[in-house]
VOZA-561481 format. One record per residue (C-alpha): residue number from 1; residue in three letters; x, y, z. Coordinates in nm, 4 decimals, padded with zeros to 6 digits. Example, Ala and Ser with C-alpha at 12.3 -4.5 7.8 and 13.67 -1.06 7.14 Angstrom:
REM residues 2
resi,resn,east,north,up
1,ALA,01.2300,-00.4500,00.7800
2,SER,01.3670,-00.1060,00.7140
***
This chain:
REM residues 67
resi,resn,east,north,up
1,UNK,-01.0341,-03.6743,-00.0367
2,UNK,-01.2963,-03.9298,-00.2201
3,UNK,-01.5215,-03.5823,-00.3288
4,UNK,-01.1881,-03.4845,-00.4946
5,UNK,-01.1018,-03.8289,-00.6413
6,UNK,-01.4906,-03.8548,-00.7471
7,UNK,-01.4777,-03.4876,-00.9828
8,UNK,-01.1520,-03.6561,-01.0976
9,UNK,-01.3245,-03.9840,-01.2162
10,UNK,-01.6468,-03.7621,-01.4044
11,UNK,-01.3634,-03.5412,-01.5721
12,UNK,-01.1896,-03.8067,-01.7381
13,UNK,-01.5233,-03.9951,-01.7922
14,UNK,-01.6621,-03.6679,-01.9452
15,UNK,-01.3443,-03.5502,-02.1652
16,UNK,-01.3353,-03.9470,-02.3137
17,UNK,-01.7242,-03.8637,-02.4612
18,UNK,-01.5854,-03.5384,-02.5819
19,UNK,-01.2670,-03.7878,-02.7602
20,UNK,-01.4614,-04.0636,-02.8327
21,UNK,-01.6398,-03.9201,-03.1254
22,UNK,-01.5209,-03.9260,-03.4658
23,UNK,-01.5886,-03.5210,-03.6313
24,UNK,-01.5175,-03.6900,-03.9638
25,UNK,-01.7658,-03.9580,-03.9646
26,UNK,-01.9549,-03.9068,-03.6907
27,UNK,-01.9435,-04.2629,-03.5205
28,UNK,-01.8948,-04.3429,-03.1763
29,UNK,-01.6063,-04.5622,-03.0305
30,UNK,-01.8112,-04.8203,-02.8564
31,UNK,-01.5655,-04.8743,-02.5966
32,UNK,-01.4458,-04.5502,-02.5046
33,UNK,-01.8322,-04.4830,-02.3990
34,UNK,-01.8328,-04.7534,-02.2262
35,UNK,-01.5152,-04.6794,-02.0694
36,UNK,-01.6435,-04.3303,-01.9882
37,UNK,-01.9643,-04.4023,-01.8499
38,UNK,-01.8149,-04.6666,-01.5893
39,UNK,-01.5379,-04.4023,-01.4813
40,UNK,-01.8725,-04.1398,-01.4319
41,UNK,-02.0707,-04.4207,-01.2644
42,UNK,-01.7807,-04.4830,-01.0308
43,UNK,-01.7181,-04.1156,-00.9511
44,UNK,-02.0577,-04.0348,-00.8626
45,UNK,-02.0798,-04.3186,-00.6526
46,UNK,-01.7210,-04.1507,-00.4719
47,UNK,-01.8795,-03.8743,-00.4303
48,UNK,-02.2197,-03.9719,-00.2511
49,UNK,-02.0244,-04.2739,-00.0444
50,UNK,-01.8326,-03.9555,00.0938
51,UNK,-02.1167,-03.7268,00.1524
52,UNK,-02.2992,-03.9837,00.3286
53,UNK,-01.9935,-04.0218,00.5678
54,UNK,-01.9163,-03.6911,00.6077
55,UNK,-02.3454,-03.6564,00.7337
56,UNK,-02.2943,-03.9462,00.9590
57,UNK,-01.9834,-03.8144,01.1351
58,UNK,-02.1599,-03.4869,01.1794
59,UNK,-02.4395,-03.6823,01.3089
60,UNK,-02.2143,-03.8591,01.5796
61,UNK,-02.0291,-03.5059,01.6894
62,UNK,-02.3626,-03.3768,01.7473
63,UNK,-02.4662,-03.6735,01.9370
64,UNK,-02.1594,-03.6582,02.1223
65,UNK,-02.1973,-03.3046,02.2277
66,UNK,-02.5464,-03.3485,02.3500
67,UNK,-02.4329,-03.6481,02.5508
***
């Protein structure tokens, strides 16, 4: 469930650099980048806090099988 929630964060983090742009002008809105980059930041971090649990309960299953 936090892999799923993690793509979730870097999707909306990605589509507000795609809307944070101005095609008229071409200037950047300061705070949706910073907006977007904190929701990617926090998503990736989702995402490896969950694969590192998912490779420690495999770890332990194996360990209890061998036991």
């Amino acid at each position: 469930m936090m892999a799923k929630n993690g793509l979730f964060l870097i999707s909306i983090g990605l589509i507000l650099i795609m809307l944070s742009a101005n095609a008229n002008t071409g200037v950047y809105d300061g705070l949706s980048l910073v907006t977007a980059a904190f929701l990617i930041i926090v998503g990736i971090a989702l995402m490896l806090w969950h694969k590192r649990r998912a490779k420690l309960n495999n770890l332990n299953k194996q360990n209890r099988t061998l036991s």
